[in-house]
C-alpha atoms as one frame of an Amber mdcrd trajectory, in Angstrom:
protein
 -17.917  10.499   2.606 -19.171   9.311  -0.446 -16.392   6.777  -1.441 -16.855
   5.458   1.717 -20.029   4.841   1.486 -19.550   3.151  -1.998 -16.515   1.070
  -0.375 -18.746  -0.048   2.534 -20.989  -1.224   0.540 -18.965  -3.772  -1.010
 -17.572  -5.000   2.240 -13.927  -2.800   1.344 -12.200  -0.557   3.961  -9.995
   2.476   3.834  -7.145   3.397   5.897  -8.288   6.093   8.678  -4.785   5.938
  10.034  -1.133   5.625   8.886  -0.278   1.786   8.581  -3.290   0.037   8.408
  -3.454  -2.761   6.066  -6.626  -4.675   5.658  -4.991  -7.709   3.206  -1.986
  -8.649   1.383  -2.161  -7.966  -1.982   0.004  -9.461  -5.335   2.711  -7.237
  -6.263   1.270  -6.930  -9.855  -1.440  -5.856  -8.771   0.114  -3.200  -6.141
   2.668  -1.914  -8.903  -0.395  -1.781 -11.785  -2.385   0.356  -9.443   0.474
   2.801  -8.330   0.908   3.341 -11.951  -3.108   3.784 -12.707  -2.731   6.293
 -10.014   0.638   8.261 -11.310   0.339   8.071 -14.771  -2.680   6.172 -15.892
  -0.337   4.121 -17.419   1.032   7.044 -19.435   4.900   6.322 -20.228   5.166
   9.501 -21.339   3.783  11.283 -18.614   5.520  14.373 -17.481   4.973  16.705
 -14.105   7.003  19.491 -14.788   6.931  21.135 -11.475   8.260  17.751 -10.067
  10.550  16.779 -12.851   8.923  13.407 -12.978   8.839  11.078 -15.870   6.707
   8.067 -16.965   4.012   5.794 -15.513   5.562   5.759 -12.549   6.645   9.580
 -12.175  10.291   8.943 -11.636  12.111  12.119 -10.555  15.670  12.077 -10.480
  15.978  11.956  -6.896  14.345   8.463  -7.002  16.478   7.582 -10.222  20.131
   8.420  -8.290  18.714   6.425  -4.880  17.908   3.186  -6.727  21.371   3.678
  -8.794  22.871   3.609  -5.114  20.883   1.211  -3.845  21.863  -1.479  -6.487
  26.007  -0.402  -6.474  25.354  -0.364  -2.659  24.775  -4.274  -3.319  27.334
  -4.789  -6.022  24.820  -4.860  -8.542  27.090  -3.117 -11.603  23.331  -2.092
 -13.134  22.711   1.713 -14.054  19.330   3.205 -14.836  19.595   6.594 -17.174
  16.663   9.249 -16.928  16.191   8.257 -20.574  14.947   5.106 -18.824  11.773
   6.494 -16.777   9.954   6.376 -20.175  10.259   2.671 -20.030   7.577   0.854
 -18.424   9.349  -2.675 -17.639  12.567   0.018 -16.447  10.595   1.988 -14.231
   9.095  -0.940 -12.540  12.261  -2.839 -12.114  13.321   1.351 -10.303  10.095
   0.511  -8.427  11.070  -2.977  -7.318  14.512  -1.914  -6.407  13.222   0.325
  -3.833  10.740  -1.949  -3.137  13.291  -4.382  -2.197  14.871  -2.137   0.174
  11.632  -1.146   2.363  11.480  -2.188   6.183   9.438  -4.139   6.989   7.564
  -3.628   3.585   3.352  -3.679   3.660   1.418  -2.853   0.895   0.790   0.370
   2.302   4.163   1.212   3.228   5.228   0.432   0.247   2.720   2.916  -1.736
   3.694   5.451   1.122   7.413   5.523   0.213   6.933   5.661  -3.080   4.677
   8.725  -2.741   6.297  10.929   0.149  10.072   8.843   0.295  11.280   6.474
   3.364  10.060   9.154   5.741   6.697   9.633   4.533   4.000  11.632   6.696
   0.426  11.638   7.198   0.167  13.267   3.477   0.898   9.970   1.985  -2.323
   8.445   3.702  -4.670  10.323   0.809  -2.626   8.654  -1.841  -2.593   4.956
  -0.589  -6.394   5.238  -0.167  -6.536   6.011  -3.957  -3.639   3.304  -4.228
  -5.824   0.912  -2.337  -9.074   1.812  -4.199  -7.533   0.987  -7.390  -6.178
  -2.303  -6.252  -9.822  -3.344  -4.469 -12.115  -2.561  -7.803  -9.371  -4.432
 -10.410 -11.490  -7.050 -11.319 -14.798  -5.994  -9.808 -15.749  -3.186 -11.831
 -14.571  -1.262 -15.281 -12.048   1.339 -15.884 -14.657   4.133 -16.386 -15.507
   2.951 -12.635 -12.196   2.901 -10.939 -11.872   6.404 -12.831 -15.195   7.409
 -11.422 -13.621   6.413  -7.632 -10.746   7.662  -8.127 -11.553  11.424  -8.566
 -13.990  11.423  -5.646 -11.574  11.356  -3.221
């Protein structure tokens, strides 16, 4: 209740339901804010339990599916797991699957990459934090979006 109050206040909106999306927003900005919420920017980050890798958590599920995806489109391109440690890698492996979204909204977009192309409802707790990160960019600090960020 809290961060909504704070969002409210300064006119911003969360989802309440899968697929609402208030406003476009610039990829850079979308991409920067899934990897404030992954990594914190952290291209060494590593979740063990998940086997992910980098500021983008790259598991090697999502590593093989955008290897398919690009020889899918004759695209002789190969990412290694080596490469999840790369920041400009792992965000061209973002904007491969990014490419290949239906239909693609912000929030879809931040949905798939969370939970896969058949994301559920659990994926609606991380595109609010997605979305919270992208709204407070340029309005407040870093120790702010932080502060937002762990309240939900």
């Amino acid at each position: 209740m809290r961060v909504i109050l704070i969002l409210l206040n300064v006119g911003l909106f969360l989802a309440t339901s899968s697929m609402v999306v208030v406003r476009s927003i610039p990829k850079d900005k979308l991409v920067e804010a899934i990897i404030w919420v992954e990594s914190r920017g952290d291209t060494l980050a590593y979740n063990k339990s998940e086997d992910a890798l980098g500021c983008l958590q790259i598991r090697p599920i999502m590593l093989r599916e955008v290897n398919r995806l690009l020889a899918k489109n004759s695209i002789k391109k190969v990412y290694t797991l080596k490469d999840r440690t790369s920041r400009s890698k792992s965000i061209q492996m973002f904007n491969v699957i990014r490419g290949h979204i239906n239909n693609p909204t912000d929030e879809r977009i931040a949905r798939t990459w969370n939970g896969g192309y058949n994301y559920g409802e659990s994926t609606l707790k991380y595109w609010n934090k997605v979305y919270i990160i992208i709204c407070n960019f340029k309005n407040i600090g870093i120790i702010r979006i932080f502060s937002l960020y762990n309240t939900i």
